[in-house]
Structure formats: structure tokens, C-alpha cells
C-alpha positions as CSV (number, residue, x, y, z in Angstrom):
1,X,115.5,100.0,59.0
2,X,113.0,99.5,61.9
3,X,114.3,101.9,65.2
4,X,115.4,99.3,67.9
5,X,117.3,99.3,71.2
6,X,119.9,96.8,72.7
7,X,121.4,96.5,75.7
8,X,122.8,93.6,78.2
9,X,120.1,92.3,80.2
10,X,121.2,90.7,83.6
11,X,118.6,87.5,83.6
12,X,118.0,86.1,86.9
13,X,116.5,83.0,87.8
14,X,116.1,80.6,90.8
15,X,119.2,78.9,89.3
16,X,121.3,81.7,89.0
17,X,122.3,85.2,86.8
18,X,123.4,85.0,82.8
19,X,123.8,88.1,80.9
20,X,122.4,88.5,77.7
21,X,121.8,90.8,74.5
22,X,118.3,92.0,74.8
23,X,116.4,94.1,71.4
24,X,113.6,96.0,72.2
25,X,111.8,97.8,68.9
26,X,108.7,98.6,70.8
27,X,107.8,100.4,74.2
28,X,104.5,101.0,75.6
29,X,103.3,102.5,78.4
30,X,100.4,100.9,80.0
31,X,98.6,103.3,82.2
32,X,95.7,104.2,84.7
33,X,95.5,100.2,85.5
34,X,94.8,100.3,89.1
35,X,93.3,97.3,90.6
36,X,92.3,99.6,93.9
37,X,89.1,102.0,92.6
38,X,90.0,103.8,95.6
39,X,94.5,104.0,94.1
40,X,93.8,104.5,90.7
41,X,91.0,107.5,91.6
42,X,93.8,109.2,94.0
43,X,96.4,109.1,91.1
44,X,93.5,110.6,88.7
45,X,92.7,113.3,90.9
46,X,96.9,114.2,91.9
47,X,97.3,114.1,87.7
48,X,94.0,116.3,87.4
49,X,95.6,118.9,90.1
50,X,98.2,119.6,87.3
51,X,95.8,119.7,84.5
52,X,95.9,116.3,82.9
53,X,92.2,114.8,82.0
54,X,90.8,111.9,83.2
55,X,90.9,109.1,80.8
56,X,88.3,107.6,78.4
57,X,88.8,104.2,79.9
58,X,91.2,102.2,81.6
59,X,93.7,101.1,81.5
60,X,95.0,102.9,78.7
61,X,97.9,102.2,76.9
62,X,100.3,105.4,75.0
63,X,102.9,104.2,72.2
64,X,106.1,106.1,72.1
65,X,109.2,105.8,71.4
66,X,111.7,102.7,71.6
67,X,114.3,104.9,71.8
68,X,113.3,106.6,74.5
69,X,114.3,103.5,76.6
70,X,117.1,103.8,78.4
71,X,119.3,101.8,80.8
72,X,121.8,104.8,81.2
73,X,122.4,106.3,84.8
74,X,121.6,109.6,83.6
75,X,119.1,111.4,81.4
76,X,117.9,115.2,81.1
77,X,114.6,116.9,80.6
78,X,113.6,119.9,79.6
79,X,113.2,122.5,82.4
80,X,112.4,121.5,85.9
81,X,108.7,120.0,85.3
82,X,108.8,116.6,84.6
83,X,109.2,113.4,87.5
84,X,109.9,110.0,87.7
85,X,107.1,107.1,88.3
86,X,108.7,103.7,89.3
87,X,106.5,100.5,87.9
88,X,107.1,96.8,87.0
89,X,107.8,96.6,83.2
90,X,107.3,93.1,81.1
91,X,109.2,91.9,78.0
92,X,109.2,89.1,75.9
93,X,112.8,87.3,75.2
94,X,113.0,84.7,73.0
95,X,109.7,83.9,74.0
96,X,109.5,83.9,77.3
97,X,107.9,86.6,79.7
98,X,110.2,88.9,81.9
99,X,109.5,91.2,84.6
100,X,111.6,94.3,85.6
101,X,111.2,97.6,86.5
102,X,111.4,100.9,85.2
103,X,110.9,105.0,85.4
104,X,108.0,106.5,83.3
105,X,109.7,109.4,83.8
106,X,106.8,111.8,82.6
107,X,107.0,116.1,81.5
108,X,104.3,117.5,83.4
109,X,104.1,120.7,81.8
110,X,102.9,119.3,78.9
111,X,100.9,116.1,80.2
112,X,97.3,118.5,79.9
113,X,98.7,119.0,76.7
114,X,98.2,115.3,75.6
115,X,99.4,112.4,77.7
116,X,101.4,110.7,75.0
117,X,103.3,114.0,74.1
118,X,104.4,114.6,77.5
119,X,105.5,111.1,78.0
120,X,107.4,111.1,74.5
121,X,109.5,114.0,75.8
122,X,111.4,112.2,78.1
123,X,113.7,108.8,78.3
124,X,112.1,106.3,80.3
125,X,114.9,105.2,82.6
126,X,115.6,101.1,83.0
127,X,117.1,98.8,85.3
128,X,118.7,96.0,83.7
129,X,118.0,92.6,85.4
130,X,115.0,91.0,84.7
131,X,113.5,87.7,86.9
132,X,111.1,85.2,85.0
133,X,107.4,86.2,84.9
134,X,106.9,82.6,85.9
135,X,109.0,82.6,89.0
136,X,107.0,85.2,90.6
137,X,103.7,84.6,89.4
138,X,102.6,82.9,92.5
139,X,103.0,85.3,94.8
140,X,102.7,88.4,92.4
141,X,100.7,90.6,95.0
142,X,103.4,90.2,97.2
143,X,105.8,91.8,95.4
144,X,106.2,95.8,95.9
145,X,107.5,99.0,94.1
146,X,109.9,101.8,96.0
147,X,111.1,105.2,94.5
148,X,113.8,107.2,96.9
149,X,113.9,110.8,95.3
150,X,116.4,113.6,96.3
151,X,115.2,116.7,98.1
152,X,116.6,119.5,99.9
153,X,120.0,117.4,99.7
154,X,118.1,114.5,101.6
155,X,116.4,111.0,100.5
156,X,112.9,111.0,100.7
157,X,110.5,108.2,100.4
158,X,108.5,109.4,97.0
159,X,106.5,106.0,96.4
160,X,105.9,102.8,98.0
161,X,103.5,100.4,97.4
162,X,102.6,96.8,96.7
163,X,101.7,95.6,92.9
164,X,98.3,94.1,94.3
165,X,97.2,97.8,93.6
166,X,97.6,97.4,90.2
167,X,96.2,94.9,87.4
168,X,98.5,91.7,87.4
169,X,100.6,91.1,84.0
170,X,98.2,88.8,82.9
171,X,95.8,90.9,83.2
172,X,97.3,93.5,81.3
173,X,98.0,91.4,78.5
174,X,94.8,90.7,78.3
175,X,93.7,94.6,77.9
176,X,96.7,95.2,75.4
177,X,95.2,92.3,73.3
178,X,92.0,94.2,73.4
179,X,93.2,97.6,72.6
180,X,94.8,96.3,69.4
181,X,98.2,95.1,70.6
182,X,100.0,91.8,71.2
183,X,103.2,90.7,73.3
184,X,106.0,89.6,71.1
185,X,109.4,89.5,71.5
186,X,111.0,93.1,71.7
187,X,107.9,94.5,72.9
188,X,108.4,96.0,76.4
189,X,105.1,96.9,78.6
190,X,105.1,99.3,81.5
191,X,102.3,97.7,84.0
192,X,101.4,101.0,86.0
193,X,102.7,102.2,89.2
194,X,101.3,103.9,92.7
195,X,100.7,107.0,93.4
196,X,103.3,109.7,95.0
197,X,103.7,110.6,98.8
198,X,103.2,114.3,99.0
199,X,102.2,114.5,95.3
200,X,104.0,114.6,91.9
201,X,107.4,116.7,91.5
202,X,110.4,117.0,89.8
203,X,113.6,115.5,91.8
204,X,117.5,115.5,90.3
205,X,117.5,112.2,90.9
206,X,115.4,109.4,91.3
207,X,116.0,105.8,92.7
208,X,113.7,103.2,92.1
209,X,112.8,99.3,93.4
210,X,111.1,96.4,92.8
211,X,111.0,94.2,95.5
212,X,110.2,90.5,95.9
213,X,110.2,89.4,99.4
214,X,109.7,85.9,99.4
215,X,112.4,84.9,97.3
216,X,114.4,87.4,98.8
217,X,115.5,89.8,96.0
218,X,115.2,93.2,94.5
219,X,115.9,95.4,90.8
220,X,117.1,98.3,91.4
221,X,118.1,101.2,89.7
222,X,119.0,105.2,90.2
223,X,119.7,107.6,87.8
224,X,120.4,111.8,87.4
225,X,117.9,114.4,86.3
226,X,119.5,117.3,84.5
227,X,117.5,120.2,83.1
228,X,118.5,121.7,79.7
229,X,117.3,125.2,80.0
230,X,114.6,126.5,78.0
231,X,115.2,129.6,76.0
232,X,113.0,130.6,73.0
């Protein structure tokens, strides 16, 4: 029996919210798919300050998991090296394209290890409401991504910064197509995100956005870090 998850997806259009049953059996993280030469070479060189290589080509795209998705308010990690990223996330529901957002919530002590082990280690939080691709597809780039982490007992601004730094959906698609992948319904696409203020960290808890500003709405979502201690 193939792995799946479920969960109730808030679906919001112009017209109004419905809740529905949303299955999800594959999750992929789509990665170094900055727009901005300039933004994707700062995130390159913050990752390569902890060890991680450059990649081959990008974007890339690293399969893991569907169970790691999670729409829980809570996960934990091993030790105190892993961190949050907030980016948008696309789905495909009954045939129709979704945006959202989500946590590639990453363990950094293993990312020079190999990317795609060190993002398999941990859940990838989700928020659960999701607007139409097609609503905000003409005015995408104005649309922007905000993570609030908790430090030293106070909130602190960890990323902020507009999706026009990163490769539109579309886009995206496109490069998934050529890597050997396809959008179907139940596959779930994280589309990148920007880089940190102050430079990658772990945080016990992280709070993340996506905002739309011209039709005056925003996904949100926070959620706990706790660290299982390593022994052995």
C-alpha cells in the first residue's frame, strides 16, 4: 500500500473558504531556484559556511519522504542543529494548482553530508490553507515570504523577502518536467525560499508567512522545535 498523507485543507478562494480532505503521496523539495544570481549566490555561499556543496545545477529538486509532511504545530529534531526555511509550496487537488506555504525545516549537521539526507531527517512543517494558483498568478511577484523565529526569549525577524527572488511556479514546473518529474494530484512542490537575516540557526520555534498584499491576505503558520537528545 503506497505511503500517503491526509489532512483538512482550508481552500480559499475570492469567493470564500471550504475545507476539504487533501492526500498527498509525494513531496519534493525544489531547491537552489533563485531568480536573483545575486540571492541564490548569497544562500550558496551562507549553506557553504556550514559545509554543504554547491550544487551541480539549478534548481535542483531532492525527493523525500511524504510522511515527513506535517501540518502538526509541533515537531522534534535531533539535537540543536537543524532550522526552519519558510517557502511557497504547490499542489495539485483534483486537478487544479494550489499554492501554500511551508517549513523545509533542514538538519544542518548533516546537510555536507548529502543534501537529501539532512532534509529527510526532519518533518517539513505545513500550514493548511491553500489559495488558487490562478488567483494569484497575476501579481505573483508581489507576493512575499516572512519567518519570525524565537531567540533569547524574543521574536526576531529570521526571513523576509518577496517571491520575485525566486523562479515563478510555472517556471518550476517547467524544470521538474525536465528533471524527470511531473505535477499530478498528490504531488506537493516546495518552490524555494530566501535567504536568512544573520545567517542559518536553529530556533525552538519558528513562525512562518506568506503574504499576498493585493488581495489582502496571508497563510500562516507556527510550530515548536524540540530536541531529542543524542546519546550513542
Amino acid at each position: 500500500m503506497p505511503a500517503n498523507v491526509s489532512f483538512d485543507a482550508k481552500l480559499t478562494t475570492a469567493e470564500g473558504s471550504r475545507i476539504e480532505r487533501v492526500t498527498l503521496g509525494t513531496a519534493i523539495v525544489g531547491g537552489w531556484s533563485g531568480r536573483d544570481r545575486e540571492a541564490l549566490q548569497h544562500h550558496i555561499d551562507e549553506l557553504a559556511e556550514i559545509g554543504v556543496k554547491p550544487p551541480e545545477k539549478t534548481p535542483m529538486f531532492y525527493r523525500v519522504g511524504v510522511s515527513r509532511l506535517s501540518v502538526a504545530d509541533q515537531i522534534q529534531v535531533i539535537g540543536d542543529g537543524s532550522s526552519g526555511e519558510v517557502e511557497y509550496v504547490l499542489i495539485q487537488h483534483r486537478g487544479e494548482l494550489w499554492v501554500g506555504a511551508g517549513s523545509d525545516h533542514t538538519d544542518r549537521v548533516f546537510e555536507h553530508m548529502g543534501i537529501t539526507v539532512a532534509k529527510q531527517l526532519c518533518d517539513k512543517p505545513l500550514a493548511s490553507e491553500f489559495w488558487p494558483l490562478s488567483e494569484v498568478e497575476d501579481h505573483w511577484d508581489r507576493l512575499r515570504l516572512s519567518a519570525v523565529i524565537l531567540e533569547n526569549g524574543e521574536d526576531v525577524v529570521y526571513q523576509d523577502g518577496g517571491v520575485s527572488g525566486l523562479l515563478s511556479p510555472r517556471e518550476m514546473l517547467r524544470h521538474l518536467v525536465e528533471d524527470g518529474g511531473a505535477m499530478a494530484d498528490g504531488v506537493l512542490l516546495f518552490g524555494g525560499t530566501c535567504g536568512a537575516i544573520g545567517g542559518v540557526r536553529f530556533s525552538p520555534r519558528f513562525r512562518f508567512e506568506l503574504i499576498d498584499p493585493v488581495l489582502e491576505r496571508t497563510i500562516r503558520h507556527c510550530y515548536e522545535v524540540t530536541p531529542v537528545a543524542i546519546k550513542g
